[in-house]
C-alpha positions in Angstrom: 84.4 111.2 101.6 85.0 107.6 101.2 87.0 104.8 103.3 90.0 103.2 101.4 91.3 100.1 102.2 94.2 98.0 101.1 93.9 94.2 101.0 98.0 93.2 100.6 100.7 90.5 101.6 103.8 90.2 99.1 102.8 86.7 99.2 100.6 84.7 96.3 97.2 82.6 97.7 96.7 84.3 100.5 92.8 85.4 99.1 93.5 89.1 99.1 91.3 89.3 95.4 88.4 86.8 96.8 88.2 89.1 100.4 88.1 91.9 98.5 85.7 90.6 96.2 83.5 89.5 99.0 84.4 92.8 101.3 82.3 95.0 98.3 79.8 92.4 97.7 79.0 92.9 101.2 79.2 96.4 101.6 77.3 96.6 98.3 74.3 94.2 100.1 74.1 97.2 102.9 73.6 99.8 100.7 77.0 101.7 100.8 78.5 102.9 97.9 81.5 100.7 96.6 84.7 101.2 94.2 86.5 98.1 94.2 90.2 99.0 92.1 92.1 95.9 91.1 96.0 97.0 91.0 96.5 93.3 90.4 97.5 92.5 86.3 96.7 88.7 87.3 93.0 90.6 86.9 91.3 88.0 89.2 89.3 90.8 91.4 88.3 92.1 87.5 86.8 88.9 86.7 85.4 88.1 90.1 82.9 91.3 90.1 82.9 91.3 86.1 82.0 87.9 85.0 84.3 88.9 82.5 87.2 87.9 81.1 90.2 90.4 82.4 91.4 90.7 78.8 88.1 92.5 78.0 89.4 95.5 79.6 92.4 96.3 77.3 92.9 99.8 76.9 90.0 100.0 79.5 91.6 99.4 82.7 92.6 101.2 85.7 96.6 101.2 83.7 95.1 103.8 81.3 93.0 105.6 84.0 96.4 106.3 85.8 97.8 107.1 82.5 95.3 109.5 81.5 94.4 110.8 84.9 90.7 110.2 84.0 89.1 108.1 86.6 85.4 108.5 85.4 86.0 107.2 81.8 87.5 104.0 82.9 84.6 102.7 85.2 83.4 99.7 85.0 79.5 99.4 86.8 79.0 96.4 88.2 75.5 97.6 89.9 74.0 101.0 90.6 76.2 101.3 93.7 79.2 98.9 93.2 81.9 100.4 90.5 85.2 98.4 89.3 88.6 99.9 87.9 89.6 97.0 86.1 93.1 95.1 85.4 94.7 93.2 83.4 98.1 91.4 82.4 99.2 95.0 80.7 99.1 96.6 84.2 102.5 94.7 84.6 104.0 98.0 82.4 103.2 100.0 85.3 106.2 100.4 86.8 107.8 101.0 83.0 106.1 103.5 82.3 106.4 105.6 85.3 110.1 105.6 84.6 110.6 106.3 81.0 107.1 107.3 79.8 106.2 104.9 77.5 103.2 102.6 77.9 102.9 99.2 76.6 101.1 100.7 73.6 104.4 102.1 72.4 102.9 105.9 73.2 105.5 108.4 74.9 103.1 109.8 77.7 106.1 111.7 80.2 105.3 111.3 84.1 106.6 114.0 86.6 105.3 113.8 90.0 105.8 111.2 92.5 105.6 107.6 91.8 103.8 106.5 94.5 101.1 109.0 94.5 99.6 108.5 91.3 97.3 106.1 92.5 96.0 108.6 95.3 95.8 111.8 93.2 93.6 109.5 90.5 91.5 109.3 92.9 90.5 112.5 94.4 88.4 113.0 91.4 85.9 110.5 93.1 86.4 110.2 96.5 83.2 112.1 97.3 81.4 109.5 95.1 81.6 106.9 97.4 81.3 105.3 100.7 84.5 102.8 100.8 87.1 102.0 97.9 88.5 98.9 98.4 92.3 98.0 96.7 94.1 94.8 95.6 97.1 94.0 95.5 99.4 91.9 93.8 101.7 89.4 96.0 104.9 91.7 95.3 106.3 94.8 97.0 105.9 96.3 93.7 104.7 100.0 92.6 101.1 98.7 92.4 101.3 97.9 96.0 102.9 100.8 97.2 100.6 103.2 95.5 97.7 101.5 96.9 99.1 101.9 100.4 99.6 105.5 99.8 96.1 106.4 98.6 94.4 104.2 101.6 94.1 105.2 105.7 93.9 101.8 106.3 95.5 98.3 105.5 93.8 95.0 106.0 97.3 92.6 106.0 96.1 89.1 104.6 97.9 86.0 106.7 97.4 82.7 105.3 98.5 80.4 108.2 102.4 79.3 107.0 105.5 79.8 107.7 106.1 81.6 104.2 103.5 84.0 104.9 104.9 84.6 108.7 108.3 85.6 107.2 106.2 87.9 104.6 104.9 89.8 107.1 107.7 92.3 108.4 108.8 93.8 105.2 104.9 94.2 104.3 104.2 96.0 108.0 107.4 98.1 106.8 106.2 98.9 103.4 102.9 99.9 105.2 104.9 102.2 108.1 106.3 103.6 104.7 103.3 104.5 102.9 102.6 106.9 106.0 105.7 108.7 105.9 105.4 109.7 102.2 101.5 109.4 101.8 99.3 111.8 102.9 96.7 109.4 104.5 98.2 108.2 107.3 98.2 105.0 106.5 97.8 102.5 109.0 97.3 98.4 109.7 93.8 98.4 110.6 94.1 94.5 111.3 95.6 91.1 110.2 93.4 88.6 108.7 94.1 84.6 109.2 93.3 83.0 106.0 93.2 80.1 104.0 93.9 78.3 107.0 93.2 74.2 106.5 92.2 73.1 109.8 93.7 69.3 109.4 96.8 70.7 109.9 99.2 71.0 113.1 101.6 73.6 111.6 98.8 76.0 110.0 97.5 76.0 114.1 101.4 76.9 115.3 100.8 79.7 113.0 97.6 81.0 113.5 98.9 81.3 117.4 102.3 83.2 116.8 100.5 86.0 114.8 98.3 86.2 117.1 100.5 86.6 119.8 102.9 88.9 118.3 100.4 91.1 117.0 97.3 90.6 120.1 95.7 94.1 118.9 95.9 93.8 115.2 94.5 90.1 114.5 90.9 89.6 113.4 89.4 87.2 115.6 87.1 85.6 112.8 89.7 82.9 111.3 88.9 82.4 107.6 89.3 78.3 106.3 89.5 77.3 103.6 86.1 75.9 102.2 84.8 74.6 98.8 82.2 77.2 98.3 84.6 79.6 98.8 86.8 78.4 96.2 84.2 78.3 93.6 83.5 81.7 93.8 85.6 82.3 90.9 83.2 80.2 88.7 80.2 80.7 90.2 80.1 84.5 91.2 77.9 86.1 93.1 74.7 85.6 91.1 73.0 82.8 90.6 75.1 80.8 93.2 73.5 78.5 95.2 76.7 78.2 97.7 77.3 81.8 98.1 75.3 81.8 101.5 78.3 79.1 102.5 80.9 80.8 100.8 80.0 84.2 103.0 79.8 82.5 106.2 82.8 83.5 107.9 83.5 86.5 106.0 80.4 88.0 107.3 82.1 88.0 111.0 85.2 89.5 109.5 83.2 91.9 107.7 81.7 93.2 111.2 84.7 93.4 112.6 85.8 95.4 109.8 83.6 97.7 109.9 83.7 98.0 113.6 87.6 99.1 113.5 86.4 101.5 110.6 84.2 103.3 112.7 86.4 103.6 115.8 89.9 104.8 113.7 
């Protein structure tokens, strides 16, 4: 039965599509079995693991697997063990069509059920097919978000190192305390990763400190700055990229980490 875990903040930039990019890149590397689900219609996690352009995957996207509750036919393979449920910009319907039926198509296809399960019950047609299934997010409290929370036992909270982010991070550990009251997974913070945090500066330090001191058991200790390599994931992949050993670096700590909480829940 796999591991699912949410990568989320209601906050933009925070790298919750490049973590979770890297997080099944990784897990791919050591021979687990990997679904990686973009609930993001900004598509970035798509194109990361793709090489494709997001729009590529209209009418092909995890939107319609929800739609259609048909998980299989809307897998995209990256590898033999790393899938992809795709997105795009027409996963910004979602929310429409949960509450009057009609997808962005202009086809009347009625939903009954609850609306922040539909994720979860999607996926129970392939649970048993993998190891982990990773989730991302987009930087809203939205239903994307919420449904991801309640089909996952655990929740990676993404912190970039500012005061935006800091005031971010109630309402998201709420939206998470929600997910296990009307999710079946229990659904808990499994830990809070610093991120995109720019070393030259005083205030991103200030920051770094007062998560870490109100939440002591939750941080990761691997802080994650931000680094060129890194940034040019997006164009260079994970193939044929002669950075990628740099752009890994620190994400390879936060992966053990990871995987050590996973093993101890």
């Amino acid at each position: 039965m796999a591991i699912t875990i949410t990568m989320g903040i209601q906050k933009g930039g925070c790298g919750k599509s490049t973590t979770t990019g890297i997080l099944a890149h990784l897990l791919n590397n050591d021979g687990y079995r990997v679904l990686a689900i973009d609930m993001d219609s900004q598509g970035n996690l798509t194109e990361l693991l793709s090489g494709e352009s997001s729009n590529e995957f209209i009418g092909k996207s995890v939107l319609e697997a929800m739609q259609q509750n048909n998980v299989k036919e809307f897998l995209y393979s990256v590898n033999e063990n790393l899938d992809l449920l795709p997105a795009n910009n027409f996963l910004a319907t979602f929310a429409r069509w949960i509450y009057t039926g009609k997808t962005y198509t202009g086809d009347m296809i009625p939903f009954s059920g609850s609306p922040t399960l539909i994720l979860d019950n999607l996926l129970e047609q392939v649970r048993e097919d993998y190891d982990f299934i990773l989730i991302d997010t987009p930087p809203s409290l939205s239903e994307q978000t919420t449904n991801s929370l309640c089909a996952s036992e655990s929740v990676v909270v993404m912190y970039e190192c500012s005061n935006w982010c800091y005031s971010a991070v109630p309402n998201f550990m709420d939206s998470v305390e929600s997910a296990k009251e009307f999710g079946i997974r229990g659904t808990e913070v499994i830990g809070i990763l610093r991120t995109m945090n720019d070393v030259r500066r005083s205030d991103a330090k200030a920051f770094n400190e007062i998560i870490a001191e109100d939440f002591p058991e939750l941080v990761f200790q691997t802080v994650i700055t931000r680094k060129a390599p890194v940034g040019r994931l997006s164009l260079y992949g994970f193939k044929e990229n002669k950075e990628l050993n740099k752009a890994l670096e620190l994400y390879i700590h936060f992966y053990k980490e990871l995987i050590e909480r996973v093993k101890n829940r």
